[in-house]
KESETOR-111418 format. One record per atom (N, C-alpha, C, O): residue in one letter; x, y, z. Coordinates in steps of 0.1 Angstrom, whole numbers, plus 5000, padded with zeros to 4 digits. Layout:
REM residues N
AXYZ
...
This chain:
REM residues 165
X455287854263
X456487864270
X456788014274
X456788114267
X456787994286
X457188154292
X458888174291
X459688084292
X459288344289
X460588364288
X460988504302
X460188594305
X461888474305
X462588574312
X463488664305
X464688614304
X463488754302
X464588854294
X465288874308
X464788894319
X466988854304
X467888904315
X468988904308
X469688804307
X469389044303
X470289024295
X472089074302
X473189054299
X471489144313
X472489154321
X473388994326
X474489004333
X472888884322
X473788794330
X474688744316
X475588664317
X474388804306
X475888824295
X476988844300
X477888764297
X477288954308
X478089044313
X478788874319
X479588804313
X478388844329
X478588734339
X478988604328
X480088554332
X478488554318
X478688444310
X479888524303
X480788434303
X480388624299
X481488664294
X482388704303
X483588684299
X482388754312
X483588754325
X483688644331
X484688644338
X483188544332
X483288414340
X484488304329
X484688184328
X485088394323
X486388354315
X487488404316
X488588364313
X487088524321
X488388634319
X489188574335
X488788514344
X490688624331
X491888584341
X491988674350
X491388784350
X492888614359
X493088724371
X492188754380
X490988744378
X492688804394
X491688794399
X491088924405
X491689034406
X489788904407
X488889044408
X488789124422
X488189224424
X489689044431
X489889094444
X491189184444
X491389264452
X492089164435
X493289224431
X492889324424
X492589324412
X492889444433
X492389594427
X493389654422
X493089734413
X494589644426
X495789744425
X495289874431
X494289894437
X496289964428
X496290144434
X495490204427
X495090304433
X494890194415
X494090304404
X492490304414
X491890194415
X492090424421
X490790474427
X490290524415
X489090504416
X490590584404
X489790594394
X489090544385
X488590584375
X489090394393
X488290304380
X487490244394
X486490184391
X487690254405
X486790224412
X485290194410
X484890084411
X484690284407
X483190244411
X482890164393
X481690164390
X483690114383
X483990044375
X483789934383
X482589884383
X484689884390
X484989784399
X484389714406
X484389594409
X483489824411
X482689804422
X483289814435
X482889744444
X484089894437
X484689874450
X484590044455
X484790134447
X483990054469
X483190134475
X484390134489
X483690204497
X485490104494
X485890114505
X487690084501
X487790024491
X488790114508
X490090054507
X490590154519
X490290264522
X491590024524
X492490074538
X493690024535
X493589934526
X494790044540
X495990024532
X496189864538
X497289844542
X495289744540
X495189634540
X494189554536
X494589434538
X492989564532
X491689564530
X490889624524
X490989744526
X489789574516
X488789624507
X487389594507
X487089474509
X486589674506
X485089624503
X484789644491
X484889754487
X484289554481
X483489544469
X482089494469
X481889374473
X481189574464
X479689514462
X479989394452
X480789384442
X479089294457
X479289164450
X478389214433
X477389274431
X479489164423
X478289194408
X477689074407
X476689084399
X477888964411
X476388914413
X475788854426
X475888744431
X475088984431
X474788934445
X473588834450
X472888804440
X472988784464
X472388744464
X471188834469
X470088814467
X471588924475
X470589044477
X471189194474
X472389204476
X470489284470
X470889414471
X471789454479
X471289464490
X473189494478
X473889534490
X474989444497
X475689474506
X474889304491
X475589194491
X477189264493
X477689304483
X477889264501
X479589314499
X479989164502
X479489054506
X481789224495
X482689114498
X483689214504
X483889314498
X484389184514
X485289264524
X486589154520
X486189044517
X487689174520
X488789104519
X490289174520
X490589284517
X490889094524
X492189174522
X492989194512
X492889094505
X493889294505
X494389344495
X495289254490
X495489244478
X495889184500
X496789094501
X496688954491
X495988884498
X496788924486
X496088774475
X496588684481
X497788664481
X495588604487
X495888514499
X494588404503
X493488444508
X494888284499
X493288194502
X493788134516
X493288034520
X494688184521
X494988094535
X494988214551
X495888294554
X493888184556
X493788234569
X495088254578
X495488364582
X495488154579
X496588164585
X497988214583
X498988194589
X497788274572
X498888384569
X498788504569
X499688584566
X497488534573
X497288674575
X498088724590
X498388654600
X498388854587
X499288924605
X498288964612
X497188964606
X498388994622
X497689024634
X496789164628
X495589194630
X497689234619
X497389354615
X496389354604
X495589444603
X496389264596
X495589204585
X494389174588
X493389234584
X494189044599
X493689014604
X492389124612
X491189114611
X493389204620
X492189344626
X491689434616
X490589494615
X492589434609
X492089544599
X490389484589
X489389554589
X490589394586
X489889304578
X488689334589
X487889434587
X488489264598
X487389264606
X486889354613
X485989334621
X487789484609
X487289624616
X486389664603
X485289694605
X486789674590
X486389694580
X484789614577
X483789664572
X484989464581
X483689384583
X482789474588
X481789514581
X483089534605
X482189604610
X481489744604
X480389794604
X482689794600
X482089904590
X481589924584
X480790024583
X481689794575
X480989794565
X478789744572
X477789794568
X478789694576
X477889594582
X476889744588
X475689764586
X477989854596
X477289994601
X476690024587
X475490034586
X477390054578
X476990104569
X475890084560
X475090164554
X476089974560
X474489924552
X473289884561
X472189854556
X473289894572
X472589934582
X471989984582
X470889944580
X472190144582
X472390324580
X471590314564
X470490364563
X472090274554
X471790264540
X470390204537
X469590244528
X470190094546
X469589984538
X468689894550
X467789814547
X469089924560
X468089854572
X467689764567
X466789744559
X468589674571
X467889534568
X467489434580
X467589494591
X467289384580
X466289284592
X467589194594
X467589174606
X468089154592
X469489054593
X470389074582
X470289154573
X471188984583
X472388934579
X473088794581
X473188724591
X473588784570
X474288634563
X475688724566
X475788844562
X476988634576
X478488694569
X479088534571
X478688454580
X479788524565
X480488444561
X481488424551
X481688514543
X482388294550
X483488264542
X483088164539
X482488084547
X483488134522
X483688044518
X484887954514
X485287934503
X485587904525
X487587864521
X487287734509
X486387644510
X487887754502
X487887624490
X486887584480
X485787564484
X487087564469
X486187554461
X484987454464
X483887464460
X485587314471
X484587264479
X483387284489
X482487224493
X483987404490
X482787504503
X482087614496
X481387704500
X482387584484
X481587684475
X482087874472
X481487974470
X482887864472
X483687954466
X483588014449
X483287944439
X483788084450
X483488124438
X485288174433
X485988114425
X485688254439
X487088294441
X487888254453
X488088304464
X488288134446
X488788024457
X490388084462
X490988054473
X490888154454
X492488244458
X492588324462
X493688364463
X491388424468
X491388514475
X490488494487
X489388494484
X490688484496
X489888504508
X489288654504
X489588754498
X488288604513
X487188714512
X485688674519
X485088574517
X485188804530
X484088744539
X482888804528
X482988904521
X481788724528
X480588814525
X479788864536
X479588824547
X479488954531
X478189014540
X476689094532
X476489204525
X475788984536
X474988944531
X473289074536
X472589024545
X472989144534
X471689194545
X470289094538
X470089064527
X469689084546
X468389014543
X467589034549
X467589014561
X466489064543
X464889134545
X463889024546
X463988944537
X463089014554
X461988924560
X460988944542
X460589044538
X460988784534
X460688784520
X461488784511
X460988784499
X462788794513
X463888834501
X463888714494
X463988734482
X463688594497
X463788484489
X462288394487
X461988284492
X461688444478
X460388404476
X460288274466
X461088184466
X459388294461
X458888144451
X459788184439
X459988084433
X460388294433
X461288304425
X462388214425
X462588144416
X462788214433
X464088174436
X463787974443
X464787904442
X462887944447
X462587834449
X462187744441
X462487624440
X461287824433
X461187734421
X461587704410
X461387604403
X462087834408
X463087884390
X464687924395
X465487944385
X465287934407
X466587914406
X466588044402
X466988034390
X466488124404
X466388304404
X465788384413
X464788374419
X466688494411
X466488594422
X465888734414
X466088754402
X465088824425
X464788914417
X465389014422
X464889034433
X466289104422
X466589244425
X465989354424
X465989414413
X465489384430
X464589534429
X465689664427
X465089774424
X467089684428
X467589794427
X468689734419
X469289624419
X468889894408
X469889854402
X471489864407
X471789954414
X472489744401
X473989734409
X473889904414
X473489934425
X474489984404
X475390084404
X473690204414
X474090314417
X473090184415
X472190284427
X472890214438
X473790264446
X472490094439
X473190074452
X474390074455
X474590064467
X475390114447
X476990114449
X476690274453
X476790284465
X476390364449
X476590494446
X475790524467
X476490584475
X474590474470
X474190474483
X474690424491
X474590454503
X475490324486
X476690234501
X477890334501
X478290364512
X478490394487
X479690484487
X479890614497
X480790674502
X477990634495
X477990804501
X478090774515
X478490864522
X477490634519
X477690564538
X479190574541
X479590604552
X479790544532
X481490434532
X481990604534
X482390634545
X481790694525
X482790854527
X482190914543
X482990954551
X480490904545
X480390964556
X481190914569
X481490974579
X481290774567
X481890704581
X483290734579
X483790744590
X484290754570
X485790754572
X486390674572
X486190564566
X487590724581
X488890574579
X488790524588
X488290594597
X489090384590
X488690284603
X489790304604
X490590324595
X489990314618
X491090294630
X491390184638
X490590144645
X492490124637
X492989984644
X493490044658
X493889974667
């Protein structure tokens, strides 16, 4: 019998209990890169997903704690999707990737993971990212660690600035 050592998905089996939710950042920027969150506009946020499906994986969302589309304002709404595009430049610029996955998951039926907060993913994906690893054993392999890649998306996120509505 072969074994996979992965001891990082501890982390994940012991936070997959904890309350509250992880899209609710509050005001403290100094626990940020704690967090994982690499971007904030006084309506909207970007956090690298901690367990992504590729390198660079973000979740863009609004600040707002809200699983319903239709309550967002006009201003929410732009803000959010200007920040999408930002973000999308940015890992571009970072990480060139060959495509991209964005999307929402609304409801735990559609596969959500944090079904009370809306929030888009954006996904980059490289021609091979999903090999026989993952086809046959239900795993992914990551070639870069979380926190390099937070630290190279952050230095994109400061060069580009504040989005403008």
């Amino acid at each position: 019998m072969e074994r996979l050592w992965a001891p990082w998905r501890m982390e994940y089996i012991e936070n997959s209990k904890s309350e509250g939710c992880v899209l609710c950042i509050g005001p403290d920027e100094a626990i940020d890169r704690d967090r994982l969150i690499l971007y904030r506009t006084k309506l909207s946020l970007v956090m690298l997903n901690r367990y992504p499906y590729t390198n660079g994986h973000l979740m863009v969302a609004p600040l707002r704690h809200t699983a319903d589309m239709n309550s967002l304002s006009d201003e929410e709404m732009l803000d959010l999707f200007k920040v999408l595009q930002l973000s999308r430049n940015v890992v571009e610029k970072e990480a060139s990737p060959q495509g991209y996955n964005v999307g929402l998951n609304l409801g735990h039926a559609a596969g959500a993971g944090i079904d009370d907060h809306l929030h888009i993913h954006l996904v980059p994906r490289w021609n091979g990212d999903t090999n026989f690893m993952t086809v046959i054993s239900d795993l992914r392999v990551m070639p870069e660690n979380l926190l390099t890649t937070y630290d190279r998306l952050l230095a994109g996120f400061t060069a580009a600035g504040k989005v403008e509505l």
